[in-house]
N, C-alpha and C positions, 0 to 999 in steps of 0.2 A: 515440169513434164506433164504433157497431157494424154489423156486416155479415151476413145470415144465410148459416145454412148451405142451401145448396139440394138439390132432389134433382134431384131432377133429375138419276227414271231412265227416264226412259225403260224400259222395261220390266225390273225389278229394282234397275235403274242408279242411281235413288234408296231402293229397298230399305233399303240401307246406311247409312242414317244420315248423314246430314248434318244432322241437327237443327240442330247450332249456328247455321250458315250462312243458314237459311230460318224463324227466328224470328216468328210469325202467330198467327193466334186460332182457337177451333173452338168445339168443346161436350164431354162428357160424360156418362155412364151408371154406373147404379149396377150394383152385382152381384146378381143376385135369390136367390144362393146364401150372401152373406156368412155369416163367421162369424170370431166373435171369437178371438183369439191368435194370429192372424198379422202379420206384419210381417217387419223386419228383424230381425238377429242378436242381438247382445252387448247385454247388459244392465244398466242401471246403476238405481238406485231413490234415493227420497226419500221424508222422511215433511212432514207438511204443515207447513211453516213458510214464514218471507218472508212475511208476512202484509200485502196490499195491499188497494188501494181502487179497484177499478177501476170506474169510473165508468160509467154507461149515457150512451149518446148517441142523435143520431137514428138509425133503422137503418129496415127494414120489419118487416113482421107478426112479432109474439112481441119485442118487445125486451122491455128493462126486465129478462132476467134477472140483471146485471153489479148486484153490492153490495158490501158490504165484505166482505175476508178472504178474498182470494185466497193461492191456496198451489203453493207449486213452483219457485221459480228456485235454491234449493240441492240440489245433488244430492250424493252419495256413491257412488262406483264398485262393483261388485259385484266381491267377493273373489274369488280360485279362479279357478275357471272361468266364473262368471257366469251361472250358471244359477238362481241363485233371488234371494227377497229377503227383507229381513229383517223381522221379526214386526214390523207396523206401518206400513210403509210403504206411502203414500198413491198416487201413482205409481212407474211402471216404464217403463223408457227400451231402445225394440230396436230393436239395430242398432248402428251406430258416431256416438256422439254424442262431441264436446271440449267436457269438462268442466272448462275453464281459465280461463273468465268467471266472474266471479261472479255476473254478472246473468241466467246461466242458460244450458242447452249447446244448443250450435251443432251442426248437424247439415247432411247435402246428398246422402246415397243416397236413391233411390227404395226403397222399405218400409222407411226408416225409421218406424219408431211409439212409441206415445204412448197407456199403458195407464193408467185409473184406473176410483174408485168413488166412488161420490157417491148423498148423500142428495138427496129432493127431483123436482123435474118440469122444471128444467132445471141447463146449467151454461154458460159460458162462458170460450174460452182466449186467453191475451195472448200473442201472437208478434212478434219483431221480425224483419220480413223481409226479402231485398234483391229478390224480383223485381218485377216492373211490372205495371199494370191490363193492359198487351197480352200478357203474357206470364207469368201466374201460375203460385205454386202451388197444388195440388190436393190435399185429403188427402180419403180415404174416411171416413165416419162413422160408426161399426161401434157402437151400441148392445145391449146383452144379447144378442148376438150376430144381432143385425138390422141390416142396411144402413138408415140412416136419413138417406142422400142426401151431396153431395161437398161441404165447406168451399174457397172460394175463399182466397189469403191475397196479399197483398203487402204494398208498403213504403209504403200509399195510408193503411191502417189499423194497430191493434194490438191492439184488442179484439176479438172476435168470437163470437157467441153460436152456437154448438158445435149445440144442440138444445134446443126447450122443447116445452110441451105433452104432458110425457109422463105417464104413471100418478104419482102419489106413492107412494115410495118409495123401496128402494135399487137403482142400476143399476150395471153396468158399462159402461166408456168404453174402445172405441179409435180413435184415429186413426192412419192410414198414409196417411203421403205416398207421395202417387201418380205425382209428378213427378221427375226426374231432376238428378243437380247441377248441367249446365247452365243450367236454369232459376235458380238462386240457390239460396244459404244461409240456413238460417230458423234461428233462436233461440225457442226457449222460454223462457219469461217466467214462466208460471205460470195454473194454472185457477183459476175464476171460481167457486162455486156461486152459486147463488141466495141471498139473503140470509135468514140466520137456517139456513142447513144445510151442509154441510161434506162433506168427502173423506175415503175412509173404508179403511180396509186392502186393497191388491189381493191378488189371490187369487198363489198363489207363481209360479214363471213354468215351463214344460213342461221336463223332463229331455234331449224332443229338439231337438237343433238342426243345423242344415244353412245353409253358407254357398255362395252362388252367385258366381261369377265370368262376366261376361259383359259384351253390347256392349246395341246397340237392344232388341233381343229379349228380355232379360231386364228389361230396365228397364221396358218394355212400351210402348214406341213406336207410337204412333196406331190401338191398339186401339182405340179408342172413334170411327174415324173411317168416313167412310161409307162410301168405298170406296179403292182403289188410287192414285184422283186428285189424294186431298188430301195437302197437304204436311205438315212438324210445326209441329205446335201443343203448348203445354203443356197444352190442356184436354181433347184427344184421347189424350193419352199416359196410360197407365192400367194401374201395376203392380199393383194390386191384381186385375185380371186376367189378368197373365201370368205365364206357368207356373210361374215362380219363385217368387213368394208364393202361388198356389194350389198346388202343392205343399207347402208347409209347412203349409196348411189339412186336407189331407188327409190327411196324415201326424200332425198334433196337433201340430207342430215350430216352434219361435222360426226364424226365416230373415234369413238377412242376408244383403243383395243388393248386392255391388259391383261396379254396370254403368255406363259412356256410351256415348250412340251416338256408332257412328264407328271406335269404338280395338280395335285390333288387337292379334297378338300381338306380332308384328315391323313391320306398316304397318298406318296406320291406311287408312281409306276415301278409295280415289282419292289415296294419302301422303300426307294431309293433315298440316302439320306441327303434331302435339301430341305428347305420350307416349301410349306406348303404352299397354296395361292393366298390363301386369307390371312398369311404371315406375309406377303412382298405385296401384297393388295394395294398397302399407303406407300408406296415406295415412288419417286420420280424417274430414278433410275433403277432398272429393276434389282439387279444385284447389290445394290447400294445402299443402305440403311438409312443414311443420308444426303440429300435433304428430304426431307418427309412432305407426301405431297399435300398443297395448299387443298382440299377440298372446294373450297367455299371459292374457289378460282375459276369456276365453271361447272356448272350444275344441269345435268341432262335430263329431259325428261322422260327416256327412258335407260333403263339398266336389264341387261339380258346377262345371265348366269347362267355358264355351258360348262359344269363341272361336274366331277362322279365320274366320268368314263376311267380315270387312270385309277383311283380306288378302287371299280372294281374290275382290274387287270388280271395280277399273276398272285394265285396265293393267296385268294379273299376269305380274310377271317369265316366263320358262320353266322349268322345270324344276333345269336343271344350274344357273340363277344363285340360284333359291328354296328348294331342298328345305334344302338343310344351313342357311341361316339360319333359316328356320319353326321346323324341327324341335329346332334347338337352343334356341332363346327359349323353343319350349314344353317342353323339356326342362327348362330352368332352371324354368319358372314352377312346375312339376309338384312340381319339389326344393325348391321354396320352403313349398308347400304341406304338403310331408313334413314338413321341420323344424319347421315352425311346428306343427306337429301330426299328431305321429310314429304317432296309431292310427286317425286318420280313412279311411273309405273313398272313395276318388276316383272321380268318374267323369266321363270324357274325353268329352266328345259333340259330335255331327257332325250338322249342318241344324238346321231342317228350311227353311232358304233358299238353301243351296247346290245349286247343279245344274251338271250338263254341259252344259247349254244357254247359260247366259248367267255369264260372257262369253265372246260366239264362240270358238271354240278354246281354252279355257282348262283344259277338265276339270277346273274347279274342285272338284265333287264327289268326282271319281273321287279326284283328288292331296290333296284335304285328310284323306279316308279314311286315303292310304296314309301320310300324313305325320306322324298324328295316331295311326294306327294301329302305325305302328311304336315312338313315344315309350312310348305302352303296354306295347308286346312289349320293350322295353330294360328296364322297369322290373319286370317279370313275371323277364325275366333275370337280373337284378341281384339278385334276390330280395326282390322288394315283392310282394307278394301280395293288395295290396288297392289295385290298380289296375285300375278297366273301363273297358272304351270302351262305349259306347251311340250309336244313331245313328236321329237321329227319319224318320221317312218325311217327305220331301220334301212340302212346301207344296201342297194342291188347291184349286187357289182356287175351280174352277169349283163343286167341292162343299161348299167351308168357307169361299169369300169371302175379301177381304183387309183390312187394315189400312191404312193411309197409306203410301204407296211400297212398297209389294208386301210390306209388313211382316206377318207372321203372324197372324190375325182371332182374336176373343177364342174360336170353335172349336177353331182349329188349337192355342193356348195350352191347353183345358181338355184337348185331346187330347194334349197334349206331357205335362202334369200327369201324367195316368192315368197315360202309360208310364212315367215318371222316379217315380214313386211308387212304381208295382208293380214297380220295379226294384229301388228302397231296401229296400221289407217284406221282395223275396225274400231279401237279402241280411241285410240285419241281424233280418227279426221283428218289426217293427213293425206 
C-alpha cells in the first residue's frame, strides 16, 4: 500500500520540552527557501543493489509509481572521515545511521537524510517504521533542490510514493527527517523508481561539515505550529526549519543534529528522570545504548553546543548547590567533544529562550551566561584556542511570533541561522 507525499508552561513553562509527555497531532509547512544537501552529519553510501519488487497498492492521486527494482537496503560505511562517496554510488546516508541490519540502517535524529538520483518522473521509498498514524514521522521532500512538500511515514504502511509528476528526466532526491527520536525509529528499506528507470550516481557529498548538540530547539520543536498555545505534535515539529539545519544550508555543510527535547546538561526539564544529553551524546540510535557511535567516521569542523535552556527550567536549584555541577558536566561535555575531535572549532551558545524573567528568581539567563562563560575562559586558559561562546538575542515574540510552548518561530530560527553562520565564515572562511 501506498501513501502520498503531501505538501502541504504556562508562560515559557512548557517552553522546555516536554514533548514526550503530551504526544498529539497538528499539521505542517514546507520551506519556501529549500535547498538540497542539507541534512544530518556522517555519511555512509550504497550503490543500487537489493533489488526488490515493490508493489503498487491503493493510495490517492499519482500512484502506480512502485515497480520492480528497488535498490538500497545495503549499505557500506564511508571511510576516513566520511566526507564523500564512492564513484557510483546510488544513495548517500547523513547523519548517524546503524548500519548492523542487513535489511537496511536504522536511524532516529531529526536531519537525519536520505540523498539520491533517479531517472524518470517519479520514485518511491520503502521504510520500516515504529511511529503511529497519531504520532508520525515527517520528512521534507527536497527535489533539484525545490521543496516539493512533507512525506508522512509510520508503522500503518511501508511503501510510499516520495513524488510523481515530475519533468522527465534526471533529478535529484532529498529527504530529511524532520521529526525527533522520540517520535520512533525508521529503517530504510530501499527506493522505488518508476519502472523501466533506475538510480543513478549522487553527486560527492560537501567538504563542510558541522555537528549540533542540543535540546527542543535544535530539533525544531513546533515550528510549524500556530502559535504559543499548541502543545507537541510530531507534524508541527520541523527541523528542516530550524536553525540547525538551515545553517548547514547556508553554509553548503552536511549537519548532523543530535537533539531531544527535554535533556539537559546535568537536569533535564523540570528532572525529568531520563539521561541527560552528554549521556546519549555517543549513541547512533538515540535511545539505544548500542551500537556506540564510530566517532572517528566523520569529523566536522565545526561543533555547536545549544544546551542549558532545560536546566535552567522549573525548580533551578541556587546558585552554591548548581554552578559547580553545570559547569562541570559542561566541562566534561566540551572535553569530549575535543577528543573526539581535536581541530574542530566549538562554539558554546546561550538562548535565545533563556531569560531573567522566567523562572521567577532564577536569573536564569544572567547564571547560565556566567556558567557557560566561564567553561569557555577555562578552556581559552588551558590553552584551547578554538573555543567561543556566542549568545543568540533573547526570543521577540511580539515581533517574530512563537512556536508551540514558547518555542522559538521559524523567524527567530532563520535569525538564529544568520548569526551562527556569520559566525562560522568569520572564523573559518567559508
Amino acid at each position: 500500500m501506498k501513501t502520498e507525499a503531501y505538501s502541504t508552561f504556562p508562560r515559557f513553562a512548557s517552553v522546555l520540552c516536554i514533548a514526550w509527555s503530551a504526544l498529539m497531532t497538528g499539521c505542517g509547512d514546507d520551506d519556501p527557501n529549500a535547498a538540497t544537501g542539507s541534512g544530518g552529519g556522517s555519511s555512509t553510501s550504497t550503490s543500487a543493489s537489493s533489488a526488490g519488487t515493490g508493489s503498487a497498492g491503493e493510495g490517492g492521486a499519482g500512484q502506480g509509481g512502485a515497480g520492480q527494482g528497488g535498490a538500497g537496503a545495503t549499505t557500506s560505511s564511508a571511510s576516513g572521515t566520511g566526507g564523500g562517496n564512492s564513484s557510483g554510488d546510488t544513495i548517500r546516508f547523513i547523519g548517524r545511521f546503524d548500519t548492523s541490519k542487513p535489511e537496511g540502517p536504522r536511524f532516529s535524529w531529526a536531519g537525519s537524510a536520505i540523498v539520491t538520483r533517479f531517472s524518470g518522473t517519479s520514485i518511491s521509498v520503502r521504510f520500516n517504521d515504529e511511529s503511529t498514524p497519531d504520532q508520525s514521522n515527517f520528512f521534507q521532500v527536497v527535489v533539484d533542490g525545490e521543496s516539493k512538500g512533507v512525506l508522512k511515514v509510520n508503522n500503518q504502511e511501508d511503501l510510499y510514493t516520495v513524488v510523481d509528476g515530475l519533468p522527465d528526466g534526471e533529478h535529484d532526491l532529498l529527504l530529511h527527517r524532520r521529526t525527533e527520536p522520540l517520535v520512533g525509529v525508521t529503517q530504510f528499506l530501499e527506493f522505488v523508481p518508476a519502472q523501466g528507470e533506475a538510480l543513478l550516481p549522487v553527486p560527492p557529498a560537501p567538504e563542510r561539515r558541522i555537528e549540533v548538540i542540543g535540546d527542543s530547539i535544535s530539533a525544531g520543536y513546533g515550528i510549524d505550529g500556530a502559535d504559543e498555545t499548541c502543545p507537541f505534535t510530531s507534524d508541527t515539529e520541523n527541523n528542516y526549519l530550524a536553525y540547525s539545519a538551515r545553517t548547514g544550508r547556508l553554509l553548503g555543510a552536511d549537519t548532523t543534529i543530535i537533539a531531544w527535547s527535554g535533556r539537559g546538561v546535568v537536569r533535564n526539564y523540570d528532572d525529568e528522570v531520563a539521561d541527560t544529553m552528554p549521556e546519549i551524546y555517543g549513541r547512533t540510535i538515540a535511545d539505544e545504548e548500542q551500537p556506540a557511535w564510530d566517532f572517528s567516521s566523520w569529523v566536522p569542523q565545526v561543533v555547536v553546543i545549544n544546551l542549558g535552556t532545560n536546566d535552567f527550567s522549573i525548580n533551578v536549584p541556587g546558585d552554591a548547590d548548581f554552578r559547580e555541577p553545570f559547569t562541570n558536566a559542561y566541562a566534561d561535555l566540551v572535553e569530549t567533544v575535543r577528543e573526539n575531535y581535536p581541530e574542530a572549532l566549538i562554539f558554546c551558545t546561550i538562548g535565545p529562550s533563556l531569560s531573567d524573567s522566567y523562572p521567577p528568581d532564577a536569573n536564569a539567563l544572567t547564571r547560565a551566561r556566567a556558567y557557560i562563560g566561564k567553561v569557555v575562559e577555562d578552556r581559552a586558559a588551558s590553552g584551547d584556542d578554538r573555543v567561543r561562546l556566542l549568545e543568540y538575542p533573547e526570543q521577540n515574540g511580539a515581533a517574530n511570533g512563537y512556536g508551540c510552548d514558547y518555542h522559538p518561530s521559524a523567524k527567530t530560527n532563520e535569525l538564529m541561522a544568520t548569526q551562527l553562520s556569520s559566525a562560522i565564515k568569520e572564523e573559518l572562511g567559508w
